[in-house]
MARTORTOR-558109 format. One line per 3 residues: number of its first residue (from 1); their letters; for each residue x, y, z of C-alpha. Coordinates in Angstrom, 3 decimals, always signed. Layout:
BEGIN
NUM = A = X Y Z ~ ...
REM end
This chain:
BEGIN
1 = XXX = +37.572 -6.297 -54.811 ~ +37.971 -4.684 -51.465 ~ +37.771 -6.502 -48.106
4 = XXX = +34.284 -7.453 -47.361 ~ +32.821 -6.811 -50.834 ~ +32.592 -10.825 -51.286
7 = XXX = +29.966 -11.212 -48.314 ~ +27.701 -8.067 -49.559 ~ +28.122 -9.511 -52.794
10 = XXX = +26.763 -12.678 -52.194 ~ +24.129 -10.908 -49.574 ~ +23.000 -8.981 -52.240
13 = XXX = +22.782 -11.527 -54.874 ~ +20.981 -13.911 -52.588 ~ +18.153 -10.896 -52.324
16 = XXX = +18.110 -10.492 -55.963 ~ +17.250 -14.278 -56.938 ~ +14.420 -14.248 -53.967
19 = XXX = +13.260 -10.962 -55.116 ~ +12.842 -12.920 -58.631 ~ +10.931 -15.652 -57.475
22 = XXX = +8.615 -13.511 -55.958 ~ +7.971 -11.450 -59.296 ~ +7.428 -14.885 -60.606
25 = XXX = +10.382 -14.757 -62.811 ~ +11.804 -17.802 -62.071 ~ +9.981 -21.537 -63.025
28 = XXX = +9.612 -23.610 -60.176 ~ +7.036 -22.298 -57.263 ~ +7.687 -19.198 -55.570
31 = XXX = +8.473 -20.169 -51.998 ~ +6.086 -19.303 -49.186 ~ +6.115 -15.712 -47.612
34 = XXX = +5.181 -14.880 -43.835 ~ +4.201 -11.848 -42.356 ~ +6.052 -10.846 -39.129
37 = XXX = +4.404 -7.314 -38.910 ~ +1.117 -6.691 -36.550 ~ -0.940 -4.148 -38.458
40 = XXX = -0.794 -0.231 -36.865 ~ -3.787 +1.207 -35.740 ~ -5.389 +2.940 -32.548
43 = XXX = -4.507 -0.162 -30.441 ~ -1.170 -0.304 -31.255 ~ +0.943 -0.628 -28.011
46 = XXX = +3.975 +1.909 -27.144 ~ +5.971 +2.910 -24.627 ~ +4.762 +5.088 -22.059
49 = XXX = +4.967 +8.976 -22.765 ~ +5.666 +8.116 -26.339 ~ +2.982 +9.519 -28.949
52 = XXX = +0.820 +6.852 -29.805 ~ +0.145 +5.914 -33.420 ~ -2.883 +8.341 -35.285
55 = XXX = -4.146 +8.133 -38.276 ~ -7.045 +10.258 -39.862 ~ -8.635 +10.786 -43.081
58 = XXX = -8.439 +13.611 -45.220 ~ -10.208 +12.882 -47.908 ~ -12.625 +9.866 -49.179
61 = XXX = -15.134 +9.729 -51.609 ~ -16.564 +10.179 -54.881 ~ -15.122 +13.557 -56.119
64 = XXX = -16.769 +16.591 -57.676 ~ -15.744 +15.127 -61.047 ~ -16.633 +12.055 -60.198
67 = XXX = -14.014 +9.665 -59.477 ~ -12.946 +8.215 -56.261 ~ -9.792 +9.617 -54.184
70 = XXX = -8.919 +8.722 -50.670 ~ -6.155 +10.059 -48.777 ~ -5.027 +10.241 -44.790
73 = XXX = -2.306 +11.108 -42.376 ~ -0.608 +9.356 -39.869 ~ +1.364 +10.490 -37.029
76 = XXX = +2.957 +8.154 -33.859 ~ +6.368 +7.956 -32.010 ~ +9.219 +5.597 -33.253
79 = XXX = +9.623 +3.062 -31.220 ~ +5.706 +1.027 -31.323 ~ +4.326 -1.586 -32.505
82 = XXX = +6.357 -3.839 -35.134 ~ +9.449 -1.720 -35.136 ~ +13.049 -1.696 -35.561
85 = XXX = +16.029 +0.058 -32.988 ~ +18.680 +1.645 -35.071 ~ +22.366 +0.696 -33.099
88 = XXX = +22.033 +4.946 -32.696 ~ +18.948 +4.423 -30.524 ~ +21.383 +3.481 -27.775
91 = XXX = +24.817 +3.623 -29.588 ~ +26.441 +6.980 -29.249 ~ +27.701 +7.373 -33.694
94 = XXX = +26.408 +3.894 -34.419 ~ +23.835 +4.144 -37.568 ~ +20.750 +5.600 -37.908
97 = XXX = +18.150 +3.875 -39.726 ~ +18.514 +4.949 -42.575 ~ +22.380 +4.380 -42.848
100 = XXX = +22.015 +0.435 -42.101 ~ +22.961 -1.091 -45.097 ~ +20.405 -2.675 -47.338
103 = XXX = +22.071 -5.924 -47.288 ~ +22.201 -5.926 -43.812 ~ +18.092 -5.732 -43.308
106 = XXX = +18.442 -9.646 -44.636 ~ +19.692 -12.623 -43.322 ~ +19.238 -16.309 -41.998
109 = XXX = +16.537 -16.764 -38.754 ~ +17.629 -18.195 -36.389 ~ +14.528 -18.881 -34.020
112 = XXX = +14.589 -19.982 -30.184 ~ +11.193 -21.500 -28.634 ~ +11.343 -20.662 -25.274
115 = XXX = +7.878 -20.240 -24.461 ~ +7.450 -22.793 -21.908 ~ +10.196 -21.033 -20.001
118 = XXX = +8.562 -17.786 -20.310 ~ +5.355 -19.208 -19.090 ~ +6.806 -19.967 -16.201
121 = XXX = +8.557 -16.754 -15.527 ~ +7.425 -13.438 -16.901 ~ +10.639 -12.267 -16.262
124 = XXX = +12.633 -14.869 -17.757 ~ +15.784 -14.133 -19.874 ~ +17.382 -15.489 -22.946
127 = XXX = +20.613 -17.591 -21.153 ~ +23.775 -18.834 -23.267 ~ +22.681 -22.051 -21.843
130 = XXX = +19.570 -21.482 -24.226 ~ +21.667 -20.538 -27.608 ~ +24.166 -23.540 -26.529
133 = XXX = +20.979 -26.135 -26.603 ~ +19.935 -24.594 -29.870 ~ +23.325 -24.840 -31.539
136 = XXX = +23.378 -28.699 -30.044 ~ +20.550 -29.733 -32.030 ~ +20.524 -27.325 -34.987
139 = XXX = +24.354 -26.304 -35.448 ~ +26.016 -23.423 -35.118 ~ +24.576 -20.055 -34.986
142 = XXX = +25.596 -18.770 -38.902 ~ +27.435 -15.347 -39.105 ~ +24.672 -12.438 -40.315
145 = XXX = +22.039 -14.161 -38.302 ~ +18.801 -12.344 -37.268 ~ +18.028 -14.566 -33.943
148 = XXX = +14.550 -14.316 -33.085 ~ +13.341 -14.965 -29.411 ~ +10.143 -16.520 -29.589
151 = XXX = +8.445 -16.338 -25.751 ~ +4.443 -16.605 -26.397 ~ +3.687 -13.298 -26.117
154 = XXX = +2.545 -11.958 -29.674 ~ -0.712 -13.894 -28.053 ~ -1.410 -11.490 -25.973
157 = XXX = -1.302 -8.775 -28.520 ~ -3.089 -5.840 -28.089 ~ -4.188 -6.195 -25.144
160 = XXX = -2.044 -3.695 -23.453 ~ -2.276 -5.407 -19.672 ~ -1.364 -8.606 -20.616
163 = XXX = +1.145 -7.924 -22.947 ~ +3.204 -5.620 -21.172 ~ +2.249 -7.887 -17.686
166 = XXX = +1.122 -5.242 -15.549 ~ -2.426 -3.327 -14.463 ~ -0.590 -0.172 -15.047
169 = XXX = +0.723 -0.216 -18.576 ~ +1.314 +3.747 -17.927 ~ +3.999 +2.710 -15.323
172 = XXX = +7.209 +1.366 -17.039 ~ +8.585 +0.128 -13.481 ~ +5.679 -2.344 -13.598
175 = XXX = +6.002 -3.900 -16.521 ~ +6.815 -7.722 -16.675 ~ +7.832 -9.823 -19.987
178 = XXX = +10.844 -11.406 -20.974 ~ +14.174 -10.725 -22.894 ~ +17.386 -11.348 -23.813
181 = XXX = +20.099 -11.622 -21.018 ~ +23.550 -9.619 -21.266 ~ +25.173 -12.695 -21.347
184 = XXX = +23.169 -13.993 -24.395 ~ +23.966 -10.176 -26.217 ~ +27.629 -10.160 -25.680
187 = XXX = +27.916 -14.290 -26.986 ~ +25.577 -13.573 -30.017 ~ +27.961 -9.878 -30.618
190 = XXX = +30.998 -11.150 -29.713 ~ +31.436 -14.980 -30.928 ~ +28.865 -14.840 -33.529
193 = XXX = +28.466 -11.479 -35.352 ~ +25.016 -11.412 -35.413 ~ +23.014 -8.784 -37.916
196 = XXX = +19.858 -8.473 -35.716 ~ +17.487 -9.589 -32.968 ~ +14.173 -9.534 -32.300
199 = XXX = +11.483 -10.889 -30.243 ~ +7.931 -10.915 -29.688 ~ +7.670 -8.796 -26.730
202 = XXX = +7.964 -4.406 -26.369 ~ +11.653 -4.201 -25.233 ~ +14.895 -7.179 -26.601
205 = XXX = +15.495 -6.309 -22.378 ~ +13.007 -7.916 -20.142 ~ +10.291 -5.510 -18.776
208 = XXX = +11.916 -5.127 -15.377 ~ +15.118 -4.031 -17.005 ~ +16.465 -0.330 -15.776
211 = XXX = +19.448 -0.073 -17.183 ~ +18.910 -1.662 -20.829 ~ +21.961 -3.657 -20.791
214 = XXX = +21.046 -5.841 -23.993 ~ +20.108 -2.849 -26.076 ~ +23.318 -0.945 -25.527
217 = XXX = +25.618 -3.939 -26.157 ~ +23.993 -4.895 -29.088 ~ +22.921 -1.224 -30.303
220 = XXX = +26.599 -0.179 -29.833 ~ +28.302 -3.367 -32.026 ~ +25.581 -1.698 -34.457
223 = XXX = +23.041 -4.596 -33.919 ~ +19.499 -3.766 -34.676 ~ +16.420 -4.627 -32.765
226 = XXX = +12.994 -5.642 -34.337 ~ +10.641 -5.632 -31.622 ~ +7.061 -6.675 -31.476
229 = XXX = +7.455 -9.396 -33.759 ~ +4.214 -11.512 -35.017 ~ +3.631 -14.835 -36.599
232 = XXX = +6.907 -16.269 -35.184 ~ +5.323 -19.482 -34.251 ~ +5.009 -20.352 -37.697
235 = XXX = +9.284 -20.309 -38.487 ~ +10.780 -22.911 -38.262 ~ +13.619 -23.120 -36.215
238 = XXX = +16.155 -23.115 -38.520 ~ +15.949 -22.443 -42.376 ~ +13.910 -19.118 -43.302
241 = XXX = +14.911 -15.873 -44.309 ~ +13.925 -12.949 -42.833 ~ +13.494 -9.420 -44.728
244 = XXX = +13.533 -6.193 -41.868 ~ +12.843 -3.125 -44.051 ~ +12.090 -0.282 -41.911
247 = XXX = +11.209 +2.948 -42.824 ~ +13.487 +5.441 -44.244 ~ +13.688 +7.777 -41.721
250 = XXX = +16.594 +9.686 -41.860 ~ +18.962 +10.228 -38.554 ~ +16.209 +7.706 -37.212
253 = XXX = +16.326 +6.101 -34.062 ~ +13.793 +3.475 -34.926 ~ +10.601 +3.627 -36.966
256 = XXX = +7.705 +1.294 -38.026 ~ +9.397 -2.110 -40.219 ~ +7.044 -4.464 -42.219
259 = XXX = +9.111 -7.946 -41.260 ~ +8.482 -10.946 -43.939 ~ +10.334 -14.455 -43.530
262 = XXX = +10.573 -17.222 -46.471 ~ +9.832 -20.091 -45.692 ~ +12.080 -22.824 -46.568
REM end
């Protein structure tokens, strides 16, 4: 067995028996799933000059023949609503989305509550002070981590104002909401070979961010980024599992991801 192969091994293995309690193949109750994922529709939120999210109907009704047939077409940017950054969405030959490996959409959450900081400060920012505290009181950080920063603001979905923080949510220089630090992204890359972040916010940078330094250190260790994250209030803050699975898009830079977590 090559290097490595034990980990995906045991990644993949882990998926397989959750998978089977799920399908109800397994005796004892299933465990309980979450959805992370807000729903995509004509209120979805994206970035400025990015196409919003369309969808339109192409057929529905009661055939000719008889029988009922729906059918519709969407159409919308990557990077909106609940979504996921490839590492090549700022990582010059890091993946694309559809070369991350399967086991790697998986993994323990790891979830920080930092919304009374973040009420406090729009523009507040995930410290290593913060992932220190956690680790105090819930251990260390495990390797293949997805750690979720949890700031409030899923609340404020879809109203586009208050969620991005400004009166002009056409202006990206006005934006206000928080993120993680590039202190926090080179710990978490660096010292504990994380598989993904997240957050409940538009950007894993805080909105007054120009130069993106979280994305690019954690895009270019070929860290993913799940963005717009519901529901998180309801993880615990240790414990779950979280399941990322994107679309397939290939040479992606992002696209729409339907996030689940089981519950412990």
């Amino acid at each position: 067995m090559r290097p490595g192969a034990n980990g995906r091994f045991d990644a993949l293995l882990q998926g397989l028996i959750i998978l089977s309690l799920l399908a109800g193949c397994a005796t004892a109750a299933p465990p309980t799933v979450l959805d992370l994922t807000h729903a995509f529709d004509e209120q979805t939120i994206y970035w400025p000059n990015n196409k919003p999210f369309e969808w339109q109907k192409t057929d529905w009704g009661i055939t000719a023949s008889g029988y009922w047939y729906s059918a519709a077409m969407f159409s919308a940017a990557e990077h909106g609503g609940t979504h996921m950054d490839a590492p090549i969405h700022f990582g010059r030959g890091r993946q694309a989305l559809d070369q991350i490996p399967v086991e790697r959409l998986t993994g323990p959450a790891v979830v920080l509550d930092l919304r009374i900081q973040c009420r406090g400060n729009p523009d507040y920012e995930l410290t290593v002070q913060d992932l220190l505290a956690w680790e105090s009181t819930h251990g260390r950080i495990p390797e293949g981590a997805i750690v979720l920063m949890m700031t409030g603001w899923a609340a404020r979905w879809p109203d586009a104002k208050r969620y991005l923080g400004t009166e002009t949510p056409d202006d990206a220089r006005t934006f206000h909401f928080p993120g993680f630090s590039r202190a926090a992204a080179e710990l978490l890359v660096t010292r504990r070979a994380v598989r993904g972040v997240g957050l409940d916010t538009a950007s894993i940078d805080p909105g007054q961010s120009r130069d993106f330094p979280a994305h690019r250190i954690f895009n270019g260790a070929d860290v993913y980024a799940l963005e717009n994250v519901a529901a998180l209030e309801h993880l615990p803050a240790r414990g779950a599992t979280i399941f990322a699975l994107p679309m397939k898009i290939r040479g992606g830079t992002g696209g729409p991801v339907r996030i689940i977590a089981l519950l412990p």
